[in-house]
C-alpha positions as a printed Julia matrix, in Angstrom:
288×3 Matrix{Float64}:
 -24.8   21.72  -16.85
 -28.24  20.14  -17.02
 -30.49  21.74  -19.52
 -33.33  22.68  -17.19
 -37.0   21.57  -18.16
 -39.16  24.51  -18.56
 -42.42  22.71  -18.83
 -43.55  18.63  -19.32
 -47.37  19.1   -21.54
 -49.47  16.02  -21.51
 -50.94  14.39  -24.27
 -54.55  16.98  -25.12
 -57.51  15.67  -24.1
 -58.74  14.76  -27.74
 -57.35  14.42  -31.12
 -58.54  16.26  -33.99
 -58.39  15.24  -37.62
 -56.92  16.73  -40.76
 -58.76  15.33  -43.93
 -59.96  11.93  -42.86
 -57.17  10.17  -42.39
 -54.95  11.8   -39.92
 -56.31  11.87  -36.18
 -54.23  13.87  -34.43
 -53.12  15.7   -31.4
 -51.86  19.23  -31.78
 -48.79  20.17  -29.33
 -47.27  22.96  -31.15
 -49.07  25.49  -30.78
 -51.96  23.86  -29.6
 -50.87  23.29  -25.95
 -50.3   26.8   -25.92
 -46.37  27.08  -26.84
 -45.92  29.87  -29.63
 -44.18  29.71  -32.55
 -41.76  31.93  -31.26
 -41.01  29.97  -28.17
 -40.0   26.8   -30.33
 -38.81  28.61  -33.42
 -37.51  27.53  -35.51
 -40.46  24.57  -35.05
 -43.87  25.98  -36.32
 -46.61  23.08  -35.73
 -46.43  19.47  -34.51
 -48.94  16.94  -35.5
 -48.78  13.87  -33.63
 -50.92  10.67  -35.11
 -50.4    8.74  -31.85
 -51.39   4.92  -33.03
 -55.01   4.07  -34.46
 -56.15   1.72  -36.63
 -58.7    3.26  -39.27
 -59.45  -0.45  -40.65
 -59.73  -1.35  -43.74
 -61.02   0.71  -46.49
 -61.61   0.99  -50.57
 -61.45   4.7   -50.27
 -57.94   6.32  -49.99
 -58.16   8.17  -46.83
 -55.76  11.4   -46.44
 -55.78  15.23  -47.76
 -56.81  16.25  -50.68
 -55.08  19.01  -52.95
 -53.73  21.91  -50.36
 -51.05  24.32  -50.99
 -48.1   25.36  -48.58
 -45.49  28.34  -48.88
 -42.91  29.81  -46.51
 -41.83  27.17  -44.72
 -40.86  23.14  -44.61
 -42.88  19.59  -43.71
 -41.39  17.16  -42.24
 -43.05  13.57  -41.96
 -41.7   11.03  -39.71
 -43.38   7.85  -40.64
 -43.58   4.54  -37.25
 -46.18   2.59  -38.5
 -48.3    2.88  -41.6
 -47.51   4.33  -44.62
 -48.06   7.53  -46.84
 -47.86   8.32  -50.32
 -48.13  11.67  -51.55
 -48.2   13.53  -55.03
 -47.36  17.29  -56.07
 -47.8   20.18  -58.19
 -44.34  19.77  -59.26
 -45.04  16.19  -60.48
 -43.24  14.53  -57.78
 -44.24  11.39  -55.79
 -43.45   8.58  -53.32
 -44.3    6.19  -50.63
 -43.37   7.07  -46.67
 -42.78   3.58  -44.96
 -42.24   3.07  -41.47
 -38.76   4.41  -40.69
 -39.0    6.67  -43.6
 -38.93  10.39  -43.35
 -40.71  13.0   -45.94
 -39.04  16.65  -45.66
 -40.61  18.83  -48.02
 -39.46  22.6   -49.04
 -42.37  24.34  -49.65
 -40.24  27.55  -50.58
 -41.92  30.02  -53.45
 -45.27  28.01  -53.44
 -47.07  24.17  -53.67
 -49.93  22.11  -54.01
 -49.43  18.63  -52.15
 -51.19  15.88  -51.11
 -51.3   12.92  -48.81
 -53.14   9.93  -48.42
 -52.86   6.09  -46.98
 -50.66   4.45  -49.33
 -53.68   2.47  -51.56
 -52.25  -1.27  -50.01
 -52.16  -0.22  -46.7
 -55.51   1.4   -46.95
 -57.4   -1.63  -48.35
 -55.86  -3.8   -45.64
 -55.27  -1.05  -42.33
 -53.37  -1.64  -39.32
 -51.74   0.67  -36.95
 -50.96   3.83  -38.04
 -48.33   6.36  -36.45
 -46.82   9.32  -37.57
 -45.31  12.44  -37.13
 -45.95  15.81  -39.11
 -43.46  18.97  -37.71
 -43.53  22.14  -39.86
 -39.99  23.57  -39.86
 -40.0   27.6   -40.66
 -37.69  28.93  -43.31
 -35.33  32.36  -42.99
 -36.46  35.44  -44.89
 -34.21  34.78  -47.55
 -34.73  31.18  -48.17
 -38.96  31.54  -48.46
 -39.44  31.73  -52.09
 -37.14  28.75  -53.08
 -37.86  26.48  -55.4
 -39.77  23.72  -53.92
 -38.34  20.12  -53.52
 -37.8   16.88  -51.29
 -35.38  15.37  -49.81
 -37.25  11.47  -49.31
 -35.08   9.66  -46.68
 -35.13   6.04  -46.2
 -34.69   4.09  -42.64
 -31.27   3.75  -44.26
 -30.26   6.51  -44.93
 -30.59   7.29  -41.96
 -27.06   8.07  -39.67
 -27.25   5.21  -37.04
 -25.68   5.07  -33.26
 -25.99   1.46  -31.77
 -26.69   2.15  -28.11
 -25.47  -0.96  -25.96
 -28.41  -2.39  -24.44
 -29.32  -2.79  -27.89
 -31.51   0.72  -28.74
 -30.5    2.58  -31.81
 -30.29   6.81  -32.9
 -31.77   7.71  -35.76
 -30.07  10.54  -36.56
 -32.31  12.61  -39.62
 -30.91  16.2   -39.31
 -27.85  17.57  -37.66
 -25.54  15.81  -35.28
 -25.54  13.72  -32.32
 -22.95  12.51  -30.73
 -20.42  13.07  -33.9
 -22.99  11.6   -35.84
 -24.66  13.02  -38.66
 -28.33  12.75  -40.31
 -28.8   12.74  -43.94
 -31.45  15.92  -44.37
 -30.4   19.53  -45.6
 -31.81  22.23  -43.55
 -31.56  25.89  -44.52
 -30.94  26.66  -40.82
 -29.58  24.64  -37.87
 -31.86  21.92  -36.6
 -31.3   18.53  -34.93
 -33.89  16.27  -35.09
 -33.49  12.67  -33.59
 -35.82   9.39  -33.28
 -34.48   7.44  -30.3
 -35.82   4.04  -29.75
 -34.22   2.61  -26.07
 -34.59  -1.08  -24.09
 -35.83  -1.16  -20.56
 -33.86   0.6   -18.68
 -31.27   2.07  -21.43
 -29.83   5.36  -21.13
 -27.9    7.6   -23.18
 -26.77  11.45  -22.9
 -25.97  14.08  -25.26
 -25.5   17.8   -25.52
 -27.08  20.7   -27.81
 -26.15  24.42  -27.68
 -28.25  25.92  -24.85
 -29.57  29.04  -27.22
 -31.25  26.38  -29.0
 -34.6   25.72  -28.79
 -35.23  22.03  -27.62
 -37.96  19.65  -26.82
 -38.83  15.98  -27.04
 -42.41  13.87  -27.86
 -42.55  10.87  -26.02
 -43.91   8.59  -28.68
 -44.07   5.11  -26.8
 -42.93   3.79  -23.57
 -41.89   5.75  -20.57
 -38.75   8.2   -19.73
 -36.85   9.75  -17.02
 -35.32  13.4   -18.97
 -32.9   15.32  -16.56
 -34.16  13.8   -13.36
 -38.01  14.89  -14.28
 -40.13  11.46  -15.45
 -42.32  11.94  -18.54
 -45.18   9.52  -19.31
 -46.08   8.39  -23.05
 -47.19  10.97  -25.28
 -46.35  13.68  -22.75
 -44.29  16.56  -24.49
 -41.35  18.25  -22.88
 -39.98  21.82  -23.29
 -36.54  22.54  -22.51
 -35.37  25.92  -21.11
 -33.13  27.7   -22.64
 -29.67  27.75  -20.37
 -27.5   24.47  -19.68
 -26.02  21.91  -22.7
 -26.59  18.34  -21.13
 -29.54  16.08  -21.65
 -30.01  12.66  -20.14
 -32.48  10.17  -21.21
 -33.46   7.08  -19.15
 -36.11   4.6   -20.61
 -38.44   2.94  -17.47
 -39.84   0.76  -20.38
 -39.23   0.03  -24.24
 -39.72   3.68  -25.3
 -39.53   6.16  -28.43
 -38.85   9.63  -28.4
 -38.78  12.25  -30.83
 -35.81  15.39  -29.62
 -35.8   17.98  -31.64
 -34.08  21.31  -31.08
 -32.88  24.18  -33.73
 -31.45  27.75  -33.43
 -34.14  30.11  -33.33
 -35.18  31.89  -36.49
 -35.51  35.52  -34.76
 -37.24  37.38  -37.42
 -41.34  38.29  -37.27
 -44.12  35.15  -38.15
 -46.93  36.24  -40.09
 -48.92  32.83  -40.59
 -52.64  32.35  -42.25
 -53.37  28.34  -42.54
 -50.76  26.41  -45.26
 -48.6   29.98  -45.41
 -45.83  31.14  -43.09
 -44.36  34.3   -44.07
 -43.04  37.48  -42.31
 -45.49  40.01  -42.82
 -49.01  39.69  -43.68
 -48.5   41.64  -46.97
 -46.62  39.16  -48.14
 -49.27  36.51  -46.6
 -52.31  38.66  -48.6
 -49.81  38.17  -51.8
 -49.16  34.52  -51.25
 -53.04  34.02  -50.85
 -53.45  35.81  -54.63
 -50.53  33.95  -55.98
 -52.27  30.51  -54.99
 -55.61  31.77  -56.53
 -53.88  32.68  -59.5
 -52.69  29.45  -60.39
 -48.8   30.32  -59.52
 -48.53  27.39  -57.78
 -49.14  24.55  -60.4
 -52.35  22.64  -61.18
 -53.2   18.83  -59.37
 -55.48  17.09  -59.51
């Protein structure tokens, strides 16, 4: 059985930016899904592709903390470097994907990777905050930094390819270790391509249209339009109408309470009013 569409959201009307070098449009929670409804997804940033031209100053986000949950940046054109409080570091290139535990507590930052800055050129990219169980919150913090070939690959045969970064598709597996079940797939399809697949129909599913044009389950879904799956049926099919990229992601829901305030995701606001002292404390590290 079809997995029925429970909503298609089109791109919002205008982006926003975080720091000064991410211009992007909010569709989780912005376009007015909650957290719960998508769980275990918590936000999803989408830097749909702009050029910010060249620039001596490193554009980005400066020093921020995060605690509770997991980032996960999927990198199409550009590139990202980021440094933490933990002393780690690296460069996102295109094909690349960043998945940060935040756990116990961070300070991170993110920028234009200083080459690509000076000389610009399309930028796209991908930011989706991934929640963590109760019991997994205060981990220690670390990365898992996944290369375009890392990545587990399906060959589709009009010549498209699955990039398969978490879970399984299609006995497939992805690379990334995820403290509950998610799936998360970039799927880049020809003209006219089309491929199927099934996920559990508890799960919560959607796709991002990132470039081109799709027909999902019978319904057609225009670039940068965003598409919510009910929850009942198993079977998704995915037509392209025109070289297209799509983003499906879809994860058991984490069904315990969300108590969020800005870079902290927690379950009750206690223990958000104790994150917020631990950060001002200094528990998190120092970076500069």
């Amino acid at each position: 059985m079809k997995k029925q569409i429970d909503r298609i959201v089109p791109k919002p009307a205008r982006p926003g930016m975080v720091g000064d070098g991410f211009r992007v449009f909010n569709y989780i929670p912005g376009s007015g899904i909650l957290q719960a409804r998508i769980s275990p997804f918590l936000m999803l940033d989408f830097n749909a592709e702009f050029d910010f031209g060249p620039s001596e100053k490193i554009r980005g986000v400066d020093v921020h903390p995060h605690k509770g949950f997991e980032t996960v940046t999927i990198a199409y054109k550009g590139s990202v470097a980021h440094h933490d409080s933990t002393g780690n570091s690296g460069i996102i290139n295109p094909g690349d994907v960043q998945w940060m535990t935040a756990g116990g507590g961070i300070l991170h930052k993110e920028y234009h990777e200083e080459a690509f800055s000076k000389k610009g050129g399309p930028f796209e990219m991908v930011q989706l905050w991934v929640n963590l169980p109760k019991k997994y919150k205060s981990v220690d913090a670390h990365y898992q930094p996944i290369t375009a070939s890392q990545m587990g690959k399906i060959a589709l045969p009009g010549g498209g390819v699955v990039n398969v970064i978490a879970g399984e598709f299609n006995g497939v597996k992805g690379p990334a270790s995820t403290y509950s079940p998610v799936n998360l797939f970039d799927i880049k399809l020809k003209k006219d391509e089309a491929l199927s697949t099934t996920l559990p129909a508890n799960y919560n599913t959607a796709l991002l249209v990132i470039n081109g044009k799709i027909t999902v389950n019978d319904k057609e879904a225009a670039e940068h339009s965003f598409v919510l799956f009910k929850n009942d049926g198993e079977d998704i099919e995915i037509k392209a109408s025109e070289d297209s990229v799509v983003l499906l992601l879809s994860g058991e829901p984490i069904n315990e309470p969300i108590a969020s305030y800005g870079p902290f995701v927690m379950n009750t606001q206690q223990e958000i009013y104790e994150a917020i002292q631990e950060f001002q404390s200094g528990k998190f590290g120092t970076l500069e």
